[in-house]
Backbone bond lengths (Angstrom), bond angles and torsions (degrees), N, CA, C in turn:
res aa  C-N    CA-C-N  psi(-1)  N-CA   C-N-CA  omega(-1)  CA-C   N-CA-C  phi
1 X - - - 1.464 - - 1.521 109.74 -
2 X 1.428 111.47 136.22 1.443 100.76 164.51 1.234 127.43 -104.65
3 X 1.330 123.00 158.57 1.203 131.88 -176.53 1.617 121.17 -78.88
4 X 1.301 101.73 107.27 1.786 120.07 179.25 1.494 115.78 -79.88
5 X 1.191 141.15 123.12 1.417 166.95 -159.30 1.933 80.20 -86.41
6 X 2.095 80.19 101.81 1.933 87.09 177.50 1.361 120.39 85.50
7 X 1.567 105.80 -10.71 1.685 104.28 -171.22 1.822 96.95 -75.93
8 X 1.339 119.69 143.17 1.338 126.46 -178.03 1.835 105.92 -83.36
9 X 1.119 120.25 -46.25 1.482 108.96 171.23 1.553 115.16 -83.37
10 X 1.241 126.76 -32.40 1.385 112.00 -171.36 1.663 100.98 -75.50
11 X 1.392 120.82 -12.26 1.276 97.47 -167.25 1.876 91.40 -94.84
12 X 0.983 140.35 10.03 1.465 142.88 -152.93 1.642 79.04 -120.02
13 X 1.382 153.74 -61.39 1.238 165.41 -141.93 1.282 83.69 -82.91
14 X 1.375 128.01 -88.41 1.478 132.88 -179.68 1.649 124.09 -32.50
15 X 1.492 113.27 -44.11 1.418 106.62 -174.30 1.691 111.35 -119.22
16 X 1.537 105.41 -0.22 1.786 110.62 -179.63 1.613 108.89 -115.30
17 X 1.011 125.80 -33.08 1.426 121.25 -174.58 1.604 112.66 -97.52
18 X 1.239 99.83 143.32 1.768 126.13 -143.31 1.965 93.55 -132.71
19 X 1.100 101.26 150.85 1.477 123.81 166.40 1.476 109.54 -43.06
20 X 1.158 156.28 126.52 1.375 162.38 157.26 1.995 104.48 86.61
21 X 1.197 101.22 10.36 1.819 105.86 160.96 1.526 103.27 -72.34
22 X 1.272 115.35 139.15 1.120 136.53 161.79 1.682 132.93 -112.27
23 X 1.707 113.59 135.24 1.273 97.44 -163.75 1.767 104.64 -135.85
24 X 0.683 117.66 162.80 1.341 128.46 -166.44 2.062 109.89 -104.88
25 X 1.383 93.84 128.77 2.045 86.12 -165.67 1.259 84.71 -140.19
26 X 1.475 110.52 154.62 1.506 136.57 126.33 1.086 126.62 -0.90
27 X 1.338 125.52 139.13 1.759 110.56 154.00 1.681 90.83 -81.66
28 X 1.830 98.13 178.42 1.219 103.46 -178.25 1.831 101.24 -76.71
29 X 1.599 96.96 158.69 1.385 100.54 -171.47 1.482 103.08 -127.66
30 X 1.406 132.06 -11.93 1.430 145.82 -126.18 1.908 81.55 -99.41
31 X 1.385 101.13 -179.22 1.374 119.15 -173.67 1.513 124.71 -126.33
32 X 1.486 101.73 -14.71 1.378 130.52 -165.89 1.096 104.10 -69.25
33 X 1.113 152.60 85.56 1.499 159.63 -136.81 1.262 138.82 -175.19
34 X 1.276 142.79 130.17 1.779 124.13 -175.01 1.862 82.18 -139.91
35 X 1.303 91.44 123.71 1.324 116.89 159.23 1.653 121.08 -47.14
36 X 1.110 148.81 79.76 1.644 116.45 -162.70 1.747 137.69 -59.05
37 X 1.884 91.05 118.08 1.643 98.62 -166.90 1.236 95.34 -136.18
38 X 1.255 107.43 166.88 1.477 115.22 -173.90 1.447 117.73 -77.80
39 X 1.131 141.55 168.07 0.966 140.40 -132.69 1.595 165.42 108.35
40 X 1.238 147.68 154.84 1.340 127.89 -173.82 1.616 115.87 -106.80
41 X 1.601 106.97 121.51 1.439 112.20 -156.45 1.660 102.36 -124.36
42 X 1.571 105.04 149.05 1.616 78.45 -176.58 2.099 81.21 -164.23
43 X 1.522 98.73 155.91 1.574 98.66 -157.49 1.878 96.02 -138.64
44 X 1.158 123.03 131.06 1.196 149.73 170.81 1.671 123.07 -80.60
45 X 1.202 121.67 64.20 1.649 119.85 -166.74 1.423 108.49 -125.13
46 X 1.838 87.62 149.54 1.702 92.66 -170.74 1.834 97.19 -135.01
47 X 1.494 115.49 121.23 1.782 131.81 -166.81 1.270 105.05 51.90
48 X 1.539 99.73 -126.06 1.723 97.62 -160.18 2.045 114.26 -57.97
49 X 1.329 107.24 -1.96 1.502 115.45 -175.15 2.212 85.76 -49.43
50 X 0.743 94.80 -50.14 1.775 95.13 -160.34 1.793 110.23 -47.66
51 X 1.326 111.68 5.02 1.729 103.56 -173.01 1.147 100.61 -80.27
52 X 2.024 124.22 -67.73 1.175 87.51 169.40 1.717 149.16 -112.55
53 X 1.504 94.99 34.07 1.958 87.47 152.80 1.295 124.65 -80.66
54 X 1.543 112.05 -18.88 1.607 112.81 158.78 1.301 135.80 -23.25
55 X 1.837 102.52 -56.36 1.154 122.85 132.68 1.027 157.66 -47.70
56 X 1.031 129.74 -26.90 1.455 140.45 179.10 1.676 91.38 -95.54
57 X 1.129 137.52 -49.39 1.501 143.33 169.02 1.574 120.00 -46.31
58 X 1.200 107.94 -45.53 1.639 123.62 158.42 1.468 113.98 -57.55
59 X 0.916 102.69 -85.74 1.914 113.99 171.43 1.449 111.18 -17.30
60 X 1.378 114.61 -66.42 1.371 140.43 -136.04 1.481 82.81 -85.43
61 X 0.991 136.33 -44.79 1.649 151.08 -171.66 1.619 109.75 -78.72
62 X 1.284 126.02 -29.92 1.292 130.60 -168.71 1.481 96.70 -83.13
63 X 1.391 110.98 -49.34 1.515 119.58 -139.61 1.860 102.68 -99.30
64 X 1.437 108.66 -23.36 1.495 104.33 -165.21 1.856 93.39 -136.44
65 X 1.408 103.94 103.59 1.433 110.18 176.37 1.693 114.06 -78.21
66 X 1.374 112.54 6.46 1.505 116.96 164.25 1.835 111.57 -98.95
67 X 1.240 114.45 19.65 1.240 110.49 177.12 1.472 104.97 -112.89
68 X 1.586 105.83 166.44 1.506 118.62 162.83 2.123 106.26 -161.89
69 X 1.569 71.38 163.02 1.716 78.11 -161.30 1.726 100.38 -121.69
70 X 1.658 109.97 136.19 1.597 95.29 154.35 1.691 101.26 -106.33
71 X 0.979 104.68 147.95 1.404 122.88 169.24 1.418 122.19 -96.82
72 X 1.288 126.37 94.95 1.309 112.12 167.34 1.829 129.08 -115.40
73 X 1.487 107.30 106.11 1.436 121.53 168.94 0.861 147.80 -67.12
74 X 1.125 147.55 118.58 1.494 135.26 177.63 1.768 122.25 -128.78
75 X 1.372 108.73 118.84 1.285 127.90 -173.91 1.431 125.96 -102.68
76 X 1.426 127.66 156.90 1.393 116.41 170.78 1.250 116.22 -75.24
77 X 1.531 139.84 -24.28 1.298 151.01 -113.02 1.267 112.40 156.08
78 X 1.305 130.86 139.59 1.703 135.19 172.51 1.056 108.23 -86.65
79 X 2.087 129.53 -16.03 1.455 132.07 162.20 1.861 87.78 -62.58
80 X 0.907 146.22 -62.37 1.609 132.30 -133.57 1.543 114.21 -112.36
81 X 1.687 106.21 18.10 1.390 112.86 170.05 1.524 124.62 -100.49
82 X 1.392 101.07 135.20 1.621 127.55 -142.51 1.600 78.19 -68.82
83 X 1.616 115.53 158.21 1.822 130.54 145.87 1.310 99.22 47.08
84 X 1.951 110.08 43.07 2.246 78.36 173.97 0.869 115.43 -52.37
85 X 2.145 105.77 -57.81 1.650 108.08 -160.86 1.050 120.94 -30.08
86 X 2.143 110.45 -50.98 1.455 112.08 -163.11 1.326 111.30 -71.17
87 X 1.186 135.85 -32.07 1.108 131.55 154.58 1.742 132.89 -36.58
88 X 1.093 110.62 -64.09 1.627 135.05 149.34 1.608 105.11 -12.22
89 X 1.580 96.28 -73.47 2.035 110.16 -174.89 1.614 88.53 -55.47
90 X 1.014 120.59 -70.31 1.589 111.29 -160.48 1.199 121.69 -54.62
91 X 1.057 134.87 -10.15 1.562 145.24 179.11 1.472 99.48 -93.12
92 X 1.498 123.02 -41.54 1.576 120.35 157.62 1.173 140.37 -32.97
93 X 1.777 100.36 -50.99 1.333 137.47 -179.16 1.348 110.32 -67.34
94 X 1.436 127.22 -39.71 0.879 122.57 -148.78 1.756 101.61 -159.66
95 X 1.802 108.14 57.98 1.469 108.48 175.39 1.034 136.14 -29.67
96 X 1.648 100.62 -56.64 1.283 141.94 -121.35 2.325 90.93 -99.72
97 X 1.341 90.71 -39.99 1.290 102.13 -169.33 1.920 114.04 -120.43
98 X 1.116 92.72 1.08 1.912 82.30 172.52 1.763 91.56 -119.77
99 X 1.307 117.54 140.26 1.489 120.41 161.98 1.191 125.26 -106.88
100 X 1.336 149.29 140.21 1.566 131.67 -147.19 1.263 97.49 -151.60
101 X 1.261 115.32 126.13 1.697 122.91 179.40 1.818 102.40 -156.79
102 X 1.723 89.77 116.18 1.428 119.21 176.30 1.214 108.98 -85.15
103 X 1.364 120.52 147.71 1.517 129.38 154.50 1.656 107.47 -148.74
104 X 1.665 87.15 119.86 2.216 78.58 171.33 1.279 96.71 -93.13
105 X 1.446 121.33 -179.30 1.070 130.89 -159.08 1.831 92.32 -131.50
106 X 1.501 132.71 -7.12 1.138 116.39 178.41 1.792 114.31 -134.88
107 X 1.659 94.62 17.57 1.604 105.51 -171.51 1.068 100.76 -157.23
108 X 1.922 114.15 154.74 1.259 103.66 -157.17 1.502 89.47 -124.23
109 X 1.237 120.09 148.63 0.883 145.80 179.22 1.860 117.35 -72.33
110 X 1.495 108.21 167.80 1.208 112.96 -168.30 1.385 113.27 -128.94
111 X 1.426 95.76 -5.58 1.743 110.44 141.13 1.385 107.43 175.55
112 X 1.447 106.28 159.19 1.470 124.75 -169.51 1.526 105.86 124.84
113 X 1.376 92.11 -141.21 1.565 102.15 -169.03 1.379 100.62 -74.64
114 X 1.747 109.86 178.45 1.875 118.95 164.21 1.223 108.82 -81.90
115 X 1.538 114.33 149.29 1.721 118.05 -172.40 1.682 99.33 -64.36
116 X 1.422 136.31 174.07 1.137 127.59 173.29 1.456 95.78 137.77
117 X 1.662 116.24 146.42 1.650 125.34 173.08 1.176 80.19 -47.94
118 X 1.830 97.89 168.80 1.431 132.46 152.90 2.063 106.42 -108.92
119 X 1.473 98.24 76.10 1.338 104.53 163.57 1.256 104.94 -80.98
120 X 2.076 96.58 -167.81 1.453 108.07 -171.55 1.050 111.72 -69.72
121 X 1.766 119.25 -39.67 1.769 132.17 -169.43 1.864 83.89 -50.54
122 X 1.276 112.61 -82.57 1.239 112.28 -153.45 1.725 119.33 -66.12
123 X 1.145 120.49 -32.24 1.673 110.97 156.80 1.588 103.83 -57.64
124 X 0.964 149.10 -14.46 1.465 121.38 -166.75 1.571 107.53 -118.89
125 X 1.325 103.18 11.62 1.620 102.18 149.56 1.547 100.09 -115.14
126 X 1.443 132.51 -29.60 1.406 112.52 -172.32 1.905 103.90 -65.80
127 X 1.478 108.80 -53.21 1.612 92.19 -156.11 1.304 122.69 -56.95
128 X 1.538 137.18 -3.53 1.110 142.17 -175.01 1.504 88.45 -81.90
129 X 1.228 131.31 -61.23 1.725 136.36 -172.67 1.210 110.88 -49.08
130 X 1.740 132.56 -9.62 0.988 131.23 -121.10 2.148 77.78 -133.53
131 X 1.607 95.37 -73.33 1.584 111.12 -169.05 1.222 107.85 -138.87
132 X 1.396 98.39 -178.47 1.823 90.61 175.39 1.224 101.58 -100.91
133 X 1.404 123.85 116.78 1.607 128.54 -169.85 1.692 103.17 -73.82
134 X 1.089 121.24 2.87 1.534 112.24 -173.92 1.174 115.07 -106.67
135 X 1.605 113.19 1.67 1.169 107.35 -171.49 1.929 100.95 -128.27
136 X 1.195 125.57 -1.04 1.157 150.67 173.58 1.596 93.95 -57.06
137 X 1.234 93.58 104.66 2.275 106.09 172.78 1.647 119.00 -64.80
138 X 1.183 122.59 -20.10 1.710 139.10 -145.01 1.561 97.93 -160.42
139 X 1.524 128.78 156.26 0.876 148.29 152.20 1.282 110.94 -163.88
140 X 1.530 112.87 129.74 1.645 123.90 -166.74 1.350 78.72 -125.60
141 X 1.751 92.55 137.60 1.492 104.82 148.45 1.250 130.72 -144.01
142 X 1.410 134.02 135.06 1.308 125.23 -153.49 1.385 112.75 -164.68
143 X 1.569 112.25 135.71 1.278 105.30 -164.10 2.195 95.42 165.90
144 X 1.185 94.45 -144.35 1.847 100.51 166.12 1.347 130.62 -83.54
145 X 0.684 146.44 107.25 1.513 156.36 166.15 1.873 93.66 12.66
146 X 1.095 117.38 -58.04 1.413 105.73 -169.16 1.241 135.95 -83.93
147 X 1.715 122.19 -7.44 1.424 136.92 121.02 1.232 122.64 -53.28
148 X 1.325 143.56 -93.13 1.075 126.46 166.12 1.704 123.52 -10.56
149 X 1.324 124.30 -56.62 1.593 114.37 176.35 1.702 98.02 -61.06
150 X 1.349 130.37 -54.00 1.414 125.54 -150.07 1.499 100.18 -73.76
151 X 1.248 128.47 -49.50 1.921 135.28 162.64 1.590 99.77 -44.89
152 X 1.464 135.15 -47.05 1.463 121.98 -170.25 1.986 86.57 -70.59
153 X 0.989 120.21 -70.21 1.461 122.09 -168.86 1.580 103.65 -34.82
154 X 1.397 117.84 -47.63 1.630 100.88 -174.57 1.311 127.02 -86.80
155 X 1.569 125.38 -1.65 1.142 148.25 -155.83 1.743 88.57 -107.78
156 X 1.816 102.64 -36.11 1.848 89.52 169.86 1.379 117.63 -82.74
157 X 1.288 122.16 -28.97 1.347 122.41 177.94 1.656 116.74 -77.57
158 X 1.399 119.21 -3.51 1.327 134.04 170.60 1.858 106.38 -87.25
159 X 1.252 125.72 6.68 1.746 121.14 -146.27 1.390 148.00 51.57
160 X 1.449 94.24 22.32 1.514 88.48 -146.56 2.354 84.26 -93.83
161 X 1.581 79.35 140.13 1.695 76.41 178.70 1.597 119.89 -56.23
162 X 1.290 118.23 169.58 1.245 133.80 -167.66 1.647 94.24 -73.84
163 X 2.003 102.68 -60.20 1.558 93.36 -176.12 1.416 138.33 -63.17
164 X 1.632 116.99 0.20 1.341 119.39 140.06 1.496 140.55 -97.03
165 X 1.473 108.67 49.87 1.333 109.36 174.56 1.355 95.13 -139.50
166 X 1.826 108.74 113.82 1.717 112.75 -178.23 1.667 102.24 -106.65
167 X 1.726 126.76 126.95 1.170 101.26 176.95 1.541 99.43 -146.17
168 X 1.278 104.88 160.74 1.887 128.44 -156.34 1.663 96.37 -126.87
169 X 1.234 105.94 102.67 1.838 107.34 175.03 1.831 107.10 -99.49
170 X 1.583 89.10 129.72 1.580 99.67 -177.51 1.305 121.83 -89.03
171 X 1.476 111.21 -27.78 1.415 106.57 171.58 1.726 101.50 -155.68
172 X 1.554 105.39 127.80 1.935 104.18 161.04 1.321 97.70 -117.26
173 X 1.401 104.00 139.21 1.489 148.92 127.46 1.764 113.40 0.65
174 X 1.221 115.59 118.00 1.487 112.53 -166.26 1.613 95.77 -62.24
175 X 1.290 130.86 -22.51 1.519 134.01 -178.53 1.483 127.62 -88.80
176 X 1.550 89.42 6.79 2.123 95.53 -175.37 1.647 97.47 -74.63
177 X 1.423 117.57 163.05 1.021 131.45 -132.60 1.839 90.05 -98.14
178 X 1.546 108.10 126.68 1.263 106.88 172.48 1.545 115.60 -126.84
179 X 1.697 119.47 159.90 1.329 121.17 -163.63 1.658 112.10 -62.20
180 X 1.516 120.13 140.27 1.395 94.78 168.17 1.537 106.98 -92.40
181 X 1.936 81.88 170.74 1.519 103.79 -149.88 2.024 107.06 -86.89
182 X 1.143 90.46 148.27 1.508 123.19 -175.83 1.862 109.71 -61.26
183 X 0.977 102.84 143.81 2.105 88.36 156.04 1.439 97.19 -81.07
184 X 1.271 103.25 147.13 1.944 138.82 176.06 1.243 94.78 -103.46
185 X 1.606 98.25 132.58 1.436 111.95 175.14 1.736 104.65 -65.32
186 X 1.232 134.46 173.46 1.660 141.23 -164.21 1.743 86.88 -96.62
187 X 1.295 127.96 -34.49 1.477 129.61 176.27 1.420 118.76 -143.26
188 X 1.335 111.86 121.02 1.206 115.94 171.47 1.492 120.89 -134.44
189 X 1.607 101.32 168.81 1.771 100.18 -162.39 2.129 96.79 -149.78
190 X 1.547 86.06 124.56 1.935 96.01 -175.70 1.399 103.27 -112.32
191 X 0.957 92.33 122.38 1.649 93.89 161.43 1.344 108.03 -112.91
192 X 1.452 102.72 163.48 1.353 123.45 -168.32 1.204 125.49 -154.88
193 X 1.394 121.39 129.84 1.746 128.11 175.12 1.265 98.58 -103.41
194 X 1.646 99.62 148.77 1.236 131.13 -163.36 1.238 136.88 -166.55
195 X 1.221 126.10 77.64 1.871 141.03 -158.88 1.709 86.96 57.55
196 X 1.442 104.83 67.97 1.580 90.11 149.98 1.499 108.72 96.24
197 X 1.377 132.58 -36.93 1.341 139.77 -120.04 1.625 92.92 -140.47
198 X 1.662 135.52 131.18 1.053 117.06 161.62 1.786 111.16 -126.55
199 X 1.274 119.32 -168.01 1.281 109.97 172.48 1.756 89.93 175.69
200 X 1.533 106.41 168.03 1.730 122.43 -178.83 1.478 89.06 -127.03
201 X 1.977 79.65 152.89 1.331 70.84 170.21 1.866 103.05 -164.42
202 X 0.846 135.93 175.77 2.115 123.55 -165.26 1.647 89.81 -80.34
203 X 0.996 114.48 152.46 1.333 123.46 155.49 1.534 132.28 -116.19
204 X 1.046 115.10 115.23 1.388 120.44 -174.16 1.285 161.16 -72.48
205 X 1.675 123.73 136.97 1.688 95.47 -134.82 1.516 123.65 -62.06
206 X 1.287 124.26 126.91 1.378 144.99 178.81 1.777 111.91 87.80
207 X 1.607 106.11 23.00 1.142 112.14 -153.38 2.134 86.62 -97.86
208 X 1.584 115.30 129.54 1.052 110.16 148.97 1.382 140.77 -18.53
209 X 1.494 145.62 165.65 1.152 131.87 175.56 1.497 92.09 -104.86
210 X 1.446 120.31 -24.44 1.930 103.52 -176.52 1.598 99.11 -94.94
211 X 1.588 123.79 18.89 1.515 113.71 159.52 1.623 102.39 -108.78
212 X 1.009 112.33 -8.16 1.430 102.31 166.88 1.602 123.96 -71.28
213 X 1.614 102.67 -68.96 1.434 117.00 160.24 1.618 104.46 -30.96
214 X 1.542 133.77 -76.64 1.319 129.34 171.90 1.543 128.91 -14.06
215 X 1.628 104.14 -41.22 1.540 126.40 -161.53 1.364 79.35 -70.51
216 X 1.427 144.45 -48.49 1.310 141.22 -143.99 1.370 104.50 -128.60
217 X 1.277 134.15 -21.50 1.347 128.57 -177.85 1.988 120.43 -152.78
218 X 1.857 78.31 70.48 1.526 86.93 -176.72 1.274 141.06 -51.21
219 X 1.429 112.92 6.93 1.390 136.16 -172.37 1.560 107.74 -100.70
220 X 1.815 102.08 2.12 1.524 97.61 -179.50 1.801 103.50 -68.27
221 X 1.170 104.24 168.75 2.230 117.65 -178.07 1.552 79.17 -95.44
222 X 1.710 89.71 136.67 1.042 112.16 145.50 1.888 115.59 177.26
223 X 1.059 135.80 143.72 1.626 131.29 -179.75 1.347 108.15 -125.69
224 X 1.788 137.07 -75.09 1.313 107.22 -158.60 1.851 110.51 -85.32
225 X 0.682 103.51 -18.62 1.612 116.99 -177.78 1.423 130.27 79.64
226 X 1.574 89.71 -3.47 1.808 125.45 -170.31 1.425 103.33 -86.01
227 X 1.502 129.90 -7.18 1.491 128.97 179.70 1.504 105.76 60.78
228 X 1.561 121.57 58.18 0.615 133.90 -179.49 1.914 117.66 -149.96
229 X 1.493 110.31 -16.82 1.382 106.89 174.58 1.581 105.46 -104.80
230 X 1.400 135.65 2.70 1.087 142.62 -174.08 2.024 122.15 43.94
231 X 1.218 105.64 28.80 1.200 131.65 -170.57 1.952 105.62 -81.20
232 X 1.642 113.72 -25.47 1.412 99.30 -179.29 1.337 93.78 -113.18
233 X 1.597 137.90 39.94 1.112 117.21 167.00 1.540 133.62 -71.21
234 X 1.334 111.56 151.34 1.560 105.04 -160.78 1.855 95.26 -148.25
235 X 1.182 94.98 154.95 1.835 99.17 179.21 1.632 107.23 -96.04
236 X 1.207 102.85 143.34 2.011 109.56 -173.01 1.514 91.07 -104.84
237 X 1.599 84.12 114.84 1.511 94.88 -175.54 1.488 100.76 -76.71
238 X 1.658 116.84 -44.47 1.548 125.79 -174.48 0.936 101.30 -136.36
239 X 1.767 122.05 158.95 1.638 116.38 140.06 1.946 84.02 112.62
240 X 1.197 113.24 -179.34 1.591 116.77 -166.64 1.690 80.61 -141.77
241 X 1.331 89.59 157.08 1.776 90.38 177.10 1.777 80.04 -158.66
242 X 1.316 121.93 157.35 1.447 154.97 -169.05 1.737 112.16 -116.87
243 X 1.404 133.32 79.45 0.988 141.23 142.31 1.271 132.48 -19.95
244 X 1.529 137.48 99.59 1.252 127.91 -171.35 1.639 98.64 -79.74
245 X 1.236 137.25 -42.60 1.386 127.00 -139.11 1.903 85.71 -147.43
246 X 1.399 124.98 145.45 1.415 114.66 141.19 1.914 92.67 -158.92
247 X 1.394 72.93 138.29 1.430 95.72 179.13 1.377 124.71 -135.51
248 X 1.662 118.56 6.11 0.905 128.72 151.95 1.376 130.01 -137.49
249 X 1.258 116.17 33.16 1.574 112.47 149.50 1.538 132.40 -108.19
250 X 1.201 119.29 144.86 1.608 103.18 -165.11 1.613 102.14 -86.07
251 X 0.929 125.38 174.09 1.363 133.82 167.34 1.313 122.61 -53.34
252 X 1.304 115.68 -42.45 1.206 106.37 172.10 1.701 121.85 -62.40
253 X 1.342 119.21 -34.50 1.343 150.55 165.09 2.046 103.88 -38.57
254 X 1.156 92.69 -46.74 2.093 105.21 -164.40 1.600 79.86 -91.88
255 X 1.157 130.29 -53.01 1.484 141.11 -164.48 1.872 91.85 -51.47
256 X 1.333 116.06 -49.37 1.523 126.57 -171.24 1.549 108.33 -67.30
257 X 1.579 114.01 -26.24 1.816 97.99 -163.72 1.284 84.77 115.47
258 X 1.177 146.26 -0.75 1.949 112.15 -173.69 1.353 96.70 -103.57
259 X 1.333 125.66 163.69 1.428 140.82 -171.08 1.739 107.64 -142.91
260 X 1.414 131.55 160.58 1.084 137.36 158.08 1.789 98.05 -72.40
261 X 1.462 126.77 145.28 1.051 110.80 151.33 1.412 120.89 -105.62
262 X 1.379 125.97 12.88 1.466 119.34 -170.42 1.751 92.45 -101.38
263 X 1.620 112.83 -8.71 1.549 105.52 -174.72 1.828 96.67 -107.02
264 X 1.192 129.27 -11.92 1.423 149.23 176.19 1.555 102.23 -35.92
265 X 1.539 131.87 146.54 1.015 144.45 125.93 1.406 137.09 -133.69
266 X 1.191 126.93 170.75 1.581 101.19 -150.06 1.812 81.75 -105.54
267 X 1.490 112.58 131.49 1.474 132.06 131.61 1.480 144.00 -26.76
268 X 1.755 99.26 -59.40 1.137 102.58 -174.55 1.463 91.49 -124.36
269 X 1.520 108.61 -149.01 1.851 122.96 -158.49 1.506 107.20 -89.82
270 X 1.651 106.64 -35.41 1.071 140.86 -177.40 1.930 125.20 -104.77
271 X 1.487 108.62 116.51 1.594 111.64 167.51 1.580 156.44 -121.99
272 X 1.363 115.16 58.93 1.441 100.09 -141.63 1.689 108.45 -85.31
273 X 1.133 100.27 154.07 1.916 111.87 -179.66 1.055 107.53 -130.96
274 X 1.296 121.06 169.31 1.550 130.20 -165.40 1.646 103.42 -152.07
275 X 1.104 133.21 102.55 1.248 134.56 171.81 1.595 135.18 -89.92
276 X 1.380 96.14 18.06 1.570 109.40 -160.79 1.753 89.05 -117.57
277 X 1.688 109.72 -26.58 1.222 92.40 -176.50 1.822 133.09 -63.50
């Protein structure tokens, strides 16, 4: 893991946890995922974005000899890029069917591409040079808020449908773009189910709906709190609530009733959520 300037767990991981500490986690909850099927798959990542398509690139390669992957990375530096080796072996493993194209963005290379971001201008003349983007089944992208948006932007201006582009943001910018805000009712009240269990409860002024639930039921899910790991999602049974930030639900997801609740605020007087759904 690396250490984020202000991040509350990476800096606790980095300077508090010791050899034979033990910690207590989650199962995985995330969505970011490809089943292994045959097909042409290909993934857009910038630093720590590469942990898990690593995986999904590994997997996907072991298990289904009708697949192949392009990989495309982007780093500051070849000192500060995550899993080369493992990366490296897998391109060994698997010539014929993984494709691998580096670009740092602050060092220049001694062959390949020119150093430089991977924005929208420049992904949307490389990926055509690259594959045939129209025929690509999957596209993961994952990394910072501002790759990920500029790769979703060129991947739309390339045709490629919405329902093949899956993406996992690792870190936004205290300045990425959030919804403006709603009038708040003067009193409001959320209820919430939860393994089984429900209860109401006041919510407080300017107070989240997953810090409310928290206030009373610390066993509610949740990790970055930034509406960005999609870890407190919950379905709105009633009531309207106002989203400041989402960065990890797809449309179809908001289209369904589900909401972030750590980015949630309540609309009306009344809120109910459901976390089991």
């Amino acid at each position: 893991m690396r250490l984020v300037d202000g991040g509350a767990f990476s800096s606790y991981a980095h300077k508090e946890i010791g050899p034979g500490d033990e910690l207590e986690v989650m199962t995985p909850a995330g969505r970011f995922t490809l089943p292994p099927a045959p097909g042409r798959y290909a993934a857009i990542v910038g630093g720590s974005g590469i942990t898990p398509v690593l995986s999904i690139v590994s997997t996907l390669l072991a298990r289904e000899p009708r697949a192949s992957f392009c990989l495309i990375r982007s780093d500051r530096t070849a000192a500060s890029t995550m899993f080369l080796e493992e990366v490296a072996d897998l391109k060994d493993r698997y010539p014929d069917r993984l494709q691998l194209v580096t670009v740092l963005s602050r060092e220049e290379q001694q062959a390949g591409l020119p150093s430089g971001r991977l924005d929208r201008e420049r992904l949307t003349a490389l990926l055509p040079a690259l594959l045939p983007v129209e025929r690509v089944d999957g596209w993961f992208l994952c990394g910072p808020y501002g790759l990920v948006g500029g790769a979703e932007r060129a991947l739309r201006g390339l045709g490629v449908e919405r329902s093949r582009v899956h993406q996992e943001i690792f870190h936004v910018d205290a300045g990425a773009e959030t919804v403006a805000a709603a009038p708040a009712p003067a009193h409001s009240t959320v209820t919430a189910r939860l393994d089984g269990r429900g209860g109401s409860w006041p919510v407080e002024d300017g107070e989240s709906l997953l810090d409310t639930v928290l206030r009373n039921r610390p066993d509610a899910p949740y990790a970055c709190k930034g509406g960005v790991c999609g870890t407190c999602r919950a379905f709105l049974v009633s009531g309207e609530v106002r989203m400041d930030r989402n960065f990890a639900l797809e449309t179809e997801e908001t289209d369904a009733g589900y909401v972030l609740a750590c980015q949630s605020h309540p609309v009306t007087e009344r809120v109910e959520l459901d976390f089991d759904r």
